[in-house]
C-alpha positions in Angstrom: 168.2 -68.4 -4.0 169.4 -64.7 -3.3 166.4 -62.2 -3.0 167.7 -60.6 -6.5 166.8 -63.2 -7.9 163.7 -64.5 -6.2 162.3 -60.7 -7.0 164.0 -61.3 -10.9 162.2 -64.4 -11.1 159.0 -63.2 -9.9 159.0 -60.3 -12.2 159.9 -62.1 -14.9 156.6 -64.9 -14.2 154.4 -61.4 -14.3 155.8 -60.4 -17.5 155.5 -63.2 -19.6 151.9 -64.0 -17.9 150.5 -60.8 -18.4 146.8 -61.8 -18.7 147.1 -63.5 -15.2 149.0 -61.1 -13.8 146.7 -57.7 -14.6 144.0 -59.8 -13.8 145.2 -60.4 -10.4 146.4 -57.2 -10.0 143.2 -55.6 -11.1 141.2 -58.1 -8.2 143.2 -57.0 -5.1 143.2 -53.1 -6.9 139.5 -52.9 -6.8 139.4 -53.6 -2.7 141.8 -51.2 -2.7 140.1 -48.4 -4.1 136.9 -49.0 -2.0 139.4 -48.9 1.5 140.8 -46.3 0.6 137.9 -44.0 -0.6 135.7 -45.3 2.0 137.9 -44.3 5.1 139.0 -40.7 3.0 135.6 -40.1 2.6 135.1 -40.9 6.4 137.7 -38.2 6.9 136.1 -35.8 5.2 133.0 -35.8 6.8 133.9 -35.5 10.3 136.1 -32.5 9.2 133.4 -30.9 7.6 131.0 -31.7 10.3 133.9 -30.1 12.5 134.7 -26.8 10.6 130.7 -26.5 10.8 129.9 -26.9 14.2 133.5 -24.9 15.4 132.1 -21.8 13.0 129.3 -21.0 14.4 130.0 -22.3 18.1 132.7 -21.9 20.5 134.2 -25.4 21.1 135.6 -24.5 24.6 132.0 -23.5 25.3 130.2 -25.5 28.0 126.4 -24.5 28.3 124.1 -25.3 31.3 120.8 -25.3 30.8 117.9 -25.6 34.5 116.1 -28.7 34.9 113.3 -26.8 36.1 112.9 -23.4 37.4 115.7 -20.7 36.0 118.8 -20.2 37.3 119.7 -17.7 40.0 121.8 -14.9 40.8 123.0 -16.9 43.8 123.6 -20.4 41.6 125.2 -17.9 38.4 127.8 -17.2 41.8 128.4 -20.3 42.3 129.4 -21.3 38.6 131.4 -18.0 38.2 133.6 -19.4 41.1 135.1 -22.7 39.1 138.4 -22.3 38.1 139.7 -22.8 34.0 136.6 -20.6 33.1 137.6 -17.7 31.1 133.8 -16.3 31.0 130.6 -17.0 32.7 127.8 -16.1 30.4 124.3 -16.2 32.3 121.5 -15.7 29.1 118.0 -15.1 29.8 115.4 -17.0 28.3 111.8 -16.4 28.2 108.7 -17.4 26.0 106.8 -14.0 24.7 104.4 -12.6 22.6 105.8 -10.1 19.7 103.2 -8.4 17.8 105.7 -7.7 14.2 103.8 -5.3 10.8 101.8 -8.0 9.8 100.2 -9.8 12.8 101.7 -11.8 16.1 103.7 -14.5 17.2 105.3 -16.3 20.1 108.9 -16.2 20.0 111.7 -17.1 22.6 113.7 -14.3 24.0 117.2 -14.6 24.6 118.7 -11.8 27.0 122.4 -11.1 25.8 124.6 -8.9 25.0 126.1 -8.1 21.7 129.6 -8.6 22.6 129.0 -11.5 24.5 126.3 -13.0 21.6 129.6 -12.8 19.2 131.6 -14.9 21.5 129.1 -17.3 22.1 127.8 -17.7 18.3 131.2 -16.7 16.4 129.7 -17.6 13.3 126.4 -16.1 13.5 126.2 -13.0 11.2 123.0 -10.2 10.3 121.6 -10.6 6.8 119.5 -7.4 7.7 120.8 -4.0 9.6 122.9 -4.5 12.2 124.2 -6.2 15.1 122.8 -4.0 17.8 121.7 -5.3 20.6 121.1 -2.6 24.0 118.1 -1.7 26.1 114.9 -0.8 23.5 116.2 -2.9 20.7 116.5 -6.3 19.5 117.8 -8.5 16.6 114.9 -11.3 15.2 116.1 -14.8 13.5 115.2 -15.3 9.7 111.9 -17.2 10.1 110.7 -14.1 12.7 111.7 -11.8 10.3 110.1 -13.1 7.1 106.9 -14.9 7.5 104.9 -15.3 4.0 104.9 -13.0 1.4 105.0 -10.0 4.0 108.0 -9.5 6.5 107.0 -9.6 9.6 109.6 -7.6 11.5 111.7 -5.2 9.5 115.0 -3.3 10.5 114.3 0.2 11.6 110.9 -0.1 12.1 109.5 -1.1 15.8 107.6 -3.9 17.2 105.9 -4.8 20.7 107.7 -7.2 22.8 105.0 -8.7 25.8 106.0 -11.0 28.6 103.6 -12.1 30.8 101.6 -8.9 32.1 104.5 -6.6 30.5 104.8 -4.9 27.3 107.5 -2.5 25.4 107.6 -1.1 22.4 111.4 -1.7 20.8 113.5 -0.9 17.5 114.5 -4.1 15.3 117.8 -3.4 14.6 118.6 -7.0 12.4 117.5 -9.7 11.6 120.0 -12.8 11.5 121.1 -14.9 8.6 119.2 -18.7 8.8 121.4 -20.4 11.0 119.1 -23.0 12.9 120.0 -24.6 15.8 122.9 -23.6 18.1 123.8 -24.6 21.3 120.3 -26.1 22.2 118.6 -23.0 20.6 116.7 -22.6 17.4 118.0 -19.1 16.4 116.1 -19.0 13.6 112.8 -18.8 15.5 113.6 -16.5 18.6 114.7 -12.8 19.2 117.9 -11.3 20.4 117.8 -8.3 23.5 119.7 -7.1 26.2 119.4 -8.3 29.6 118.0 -5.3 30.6 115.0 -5.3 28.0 113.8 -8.5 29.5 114.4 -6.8 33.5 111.7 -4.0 32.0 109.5 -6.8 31.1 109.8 -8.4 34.5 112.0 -11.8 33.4 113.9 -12.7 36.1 116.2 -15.7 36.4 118.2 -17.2 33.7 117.6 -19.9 31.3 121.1 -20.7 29.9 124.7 -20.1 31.7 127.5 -20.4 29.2 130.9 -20.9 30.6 133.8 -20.5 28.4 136.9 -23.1 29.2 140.4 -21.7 29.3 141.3 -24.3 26.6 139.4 -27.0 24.8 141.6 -29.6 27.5 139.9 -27.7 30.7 136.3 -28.8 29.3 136.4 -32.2 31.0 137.2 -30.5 34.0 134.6 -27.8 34.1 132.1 -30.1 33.4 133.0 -32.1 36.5 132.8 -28.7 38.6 129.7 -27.8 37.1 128.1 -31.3 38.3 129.6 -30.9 41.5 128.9 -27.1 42.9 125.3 -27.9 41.7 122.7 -30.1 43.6 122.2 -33.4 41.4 119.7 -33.5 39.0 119.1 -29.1 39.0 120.9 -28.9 35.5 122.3 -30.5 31.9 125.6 -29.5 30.7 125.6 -29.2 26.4 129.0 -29.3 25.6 130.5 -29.4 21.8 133.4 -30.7 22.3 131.6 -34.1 23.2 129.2 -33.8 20.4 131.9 -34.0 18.2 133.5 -36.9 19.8 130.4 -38.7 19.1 130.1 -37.5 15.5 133.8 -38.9 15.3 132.9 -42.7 16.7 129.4 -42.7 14.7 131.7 -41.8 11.3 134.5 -44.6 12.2 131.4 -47.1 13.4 130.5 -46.0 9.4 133.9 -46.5 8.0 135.0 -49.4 9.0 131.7 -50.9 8.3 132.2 -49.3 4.8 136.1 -50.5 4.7 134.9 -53.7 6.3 132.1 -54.8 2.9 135.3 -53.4 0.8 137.6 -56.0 2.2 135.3 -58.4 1.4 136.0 -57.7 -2.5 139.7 -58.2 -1.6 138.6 -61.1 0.0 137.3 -62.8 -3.1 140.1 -61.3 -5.2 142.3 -63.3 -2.7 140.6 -66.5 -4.3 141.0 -65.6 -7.5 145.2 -65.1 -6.6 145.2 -68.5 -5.4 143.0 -70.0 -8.5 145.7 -68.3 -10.8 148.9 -69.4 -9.1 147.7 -72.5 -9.0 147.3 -72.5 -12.3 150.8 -70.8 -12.9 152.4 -73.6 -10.8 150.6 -76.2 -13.4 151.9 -74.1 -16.3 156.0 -73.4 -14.9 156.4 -76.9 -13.4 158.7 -77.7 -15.6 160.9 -75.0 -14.7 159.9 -75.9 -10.9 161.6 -78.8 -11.9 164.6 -77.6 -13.4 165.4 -75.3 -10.5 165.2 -78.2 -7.9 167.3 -80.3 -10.1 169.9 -77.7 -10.1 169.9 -77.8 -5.9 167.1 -74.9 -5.3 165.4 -76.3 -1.9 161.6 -75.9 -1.2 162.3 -72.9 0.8 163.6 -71.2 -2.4 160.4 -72.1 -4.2 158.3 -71.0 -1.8 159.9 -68.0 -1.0 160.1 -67.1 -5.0 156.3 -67.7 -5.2 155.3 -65.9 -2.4 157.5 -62.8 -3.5 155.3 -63.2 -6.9 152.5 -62.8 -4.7 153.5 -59.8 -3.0 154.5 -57.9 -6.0 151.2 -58.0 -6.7 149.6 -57.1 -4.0 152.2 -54.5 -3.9 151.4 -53.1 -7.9 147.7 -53.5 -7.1 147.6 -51.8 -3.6 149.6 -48.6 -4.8 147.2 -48.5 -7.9 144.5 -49.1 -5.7 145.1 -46.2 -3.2 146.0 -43.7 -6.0 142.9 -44.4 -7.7 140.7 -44.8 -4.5 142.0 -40.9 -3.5 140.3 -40.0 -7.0 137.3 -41.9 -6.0 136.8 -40.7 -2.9 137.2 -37.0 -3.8 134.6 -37.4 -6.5 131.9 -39.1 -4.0 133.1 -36.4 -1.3 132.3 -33.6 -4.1 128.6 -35.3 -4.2 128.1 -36.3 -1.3 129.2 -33.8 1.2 129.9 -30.7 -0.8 126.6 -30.5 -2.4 125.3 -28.0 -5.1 128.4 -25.2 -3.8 131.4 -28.0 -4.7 133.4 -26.7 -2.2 135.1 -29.2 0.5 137.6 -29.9 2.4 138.8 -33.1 0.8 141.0 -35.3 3.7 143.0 -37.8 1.9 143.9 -40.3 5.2 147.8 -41.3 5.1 146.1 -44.1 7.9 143.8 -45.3 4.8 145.9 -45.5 2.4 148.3 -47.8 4.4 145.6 -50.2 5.7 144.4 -50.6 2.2 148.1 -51.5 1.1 149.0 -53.5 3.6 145.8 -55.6 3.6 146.5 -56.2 -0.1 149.6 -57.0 0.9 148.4 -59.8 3.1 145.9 -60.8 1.4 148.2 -61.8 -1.7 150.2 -62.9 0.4 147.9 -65.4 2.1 146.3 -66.4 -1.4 149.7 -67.2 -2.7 151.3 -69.3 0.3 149.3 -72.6 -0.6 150.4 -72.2 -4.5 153.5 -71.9 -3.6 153.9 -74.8 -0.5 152.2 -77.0 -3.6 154.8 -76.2 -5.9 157.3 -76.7 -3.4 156.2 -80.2 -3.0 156.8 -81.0 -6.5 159.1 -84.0 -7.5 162.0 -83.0 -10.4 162.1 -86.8 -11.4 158.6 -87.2 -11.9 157.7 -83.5 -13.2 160.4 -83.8 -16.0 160.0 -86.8 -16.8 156.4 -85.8 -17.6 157.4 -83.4 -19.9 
């Protein structure tokens, strides 16, 4: 039997059992909807989770934060000497007292500049005043600013900044939109000054060094400096790059687990292919029959059921993964765009052709026992039945 007509005769069994054949077809279709929405929806969180965490942080950024005491001038040296660093960022940090219009709180300082705040926190923008960050001034996070029904520190107006034993009375230039935590820090809940500012106050040291890779492939190697010009044990490294290469195996961990409880469904629509050929072998053994009386070999019958098979898990498959690339927009619109609707939908060429192939094989495999079975089947006897 030429494929033509192993395909023709295949075709032809779907069309004249149509009931059988859409219900096959709508068995293997429903796995792949759920394979193919599962790993799409995968996709689209880990970019979104991406775009996030890459607009508001620099993802060639590595930060290094002290164990214990701050950091030096003599240890910043030492960092500002590994190679692949395009910047070496030291930022002050220090716990202090700021007494705001309506009362006081304790707040972390972080000493930076502006120009070197915007390359550290690209995304991070003023929702009050401005950006303006030099000796006498600073810029508060949204929960410092507002506080209750009264603002607490206001832009243009001046507040009292007290570390330790020191005092100074500085301008609020901004206050920051709500941005929460960055790079180890809640930015929300501390202020933004100059390095100098905090010098007045008597900080000394530093409490964050941020150095800024060449290229997101010279991270790995930084890191390894960093660990090495530095006694063991005197600092942690937070880097984003290997955040998100975490966020990336938790979300295929989730996926394939997802993918996996979908292929299950296929699984059991694999049984179902196998109860209904079985049947159809029952129903067409006379033509079974016929065929081998007219010289077709086993191998003919088999290969004829088999391609019956794989035509549908082929029409099912293709249905499945247009369909699933529906689905899985409308659970990505709900589940990770949220009340603004607006995402990033991924639709994964790599899901779509795992969930054809598996229905591919899995019709495939549901069929080849059929289709041995009809193979077996003895002319003399079957016609002589009918």
């Amino acid at each position: 039997m030429r494929i033509r007509d192993a395909f023709w005769w295949a075709w032809k069994s779907i069309c004249e059992a149509r009931t059988r054949a859409v219900l096959c077809i709508i068995a293997v279709m429903i796995g792949a909807v759920l394979i193919t929405a599962m790993v799409n929806l995968g996709e689209t969180y880990y970019t979104t989770i991406r775009e996030l965490f890459i607009s508001g942080m620099n993802p060639t950024a590595v930060m290094v934060f002290p164990s214990s005491r701050p950091f030096s001038d003599a240890e910043v040296a030492l960092l500002s000497n590994i190679k692949r660093v395009k910047a070496v960022t030291p930022i002050a940090v220090h716990s202090c007292t700021v007494i705001g219009v309506s009362g006081v709180k304790y707040v972390q300082v972080l000493g930076i500049d502006a120009d070197v705040f915007s390359e550290v926190y690209p995304g991070v923008k003023v929702a009050e005043g401005e950006m303006i960050i030099s000796p006498g001034t600073l810029v508060a996070g949204w929960s410092v600013a507002h506080s209750g029904s009264v603002p607490f520190l206001v832009p243009g107006t001046y507040a009292v900044l007290k570390c330790g034993d020191s005092s100074l009375r500085v301008m609020v230039s901004g206050v920051l939109d709500k941005v929460g935590f960055m790079l180890g820090m809640n930015l929300d809940n501390s202020i933004i000054t100059s390095p100098a500012t905090l010098r007045l106050l008597g900080v000394r040291g530093y409490g964050m060094v941020v150095l800024t890779a060449e290229n997101l492939e010279d991270v790995d190697y930084v890191v390894k400096q960093v660990e090495s010009v530095l006694p063991k044990g005197r600092a942690s490294v937070f880097v984003i790059k290997y955040i998100l290469e975490s966020v990336r195996t938790a979300l295929n961990i989730f996926t394939l687990f997802l993918a996996g409880i979908a292929g299950v469904s296929t699984l059991v629509a694999g049984i179902g292919i196998t109860a209904t050929m079985i049947m159809a072998v029952h129903q067409r053994a006379r033509e079974v029959g016929v065929l081998k009386t007219f010289g077709f070999t086993r191998g003919d019958i088999v290969k004829a059921f088999l391609i019956e098979a794989f035509m549908t898990g082929l029409i099912g498959g293709v249905l499945g993964v247009l369909l699933g690339n529906g689905v899985g927009y409308v659970l990505a619109l709900n589940l990770v765009g949220g009340q603004t609707r607006n995402i990033n939908y991924i639709m994964s060429p790599l899901g779509g052709l795992i969930a054809l192939t598996y229905s591919i094989i899995i019709a495939l495999v549901s069929g080849a026992y059929p289709a041995w079975r009809a193979s077996r089947l003895r002319p003399v006897e079957v016609l002589r039945y009918e």
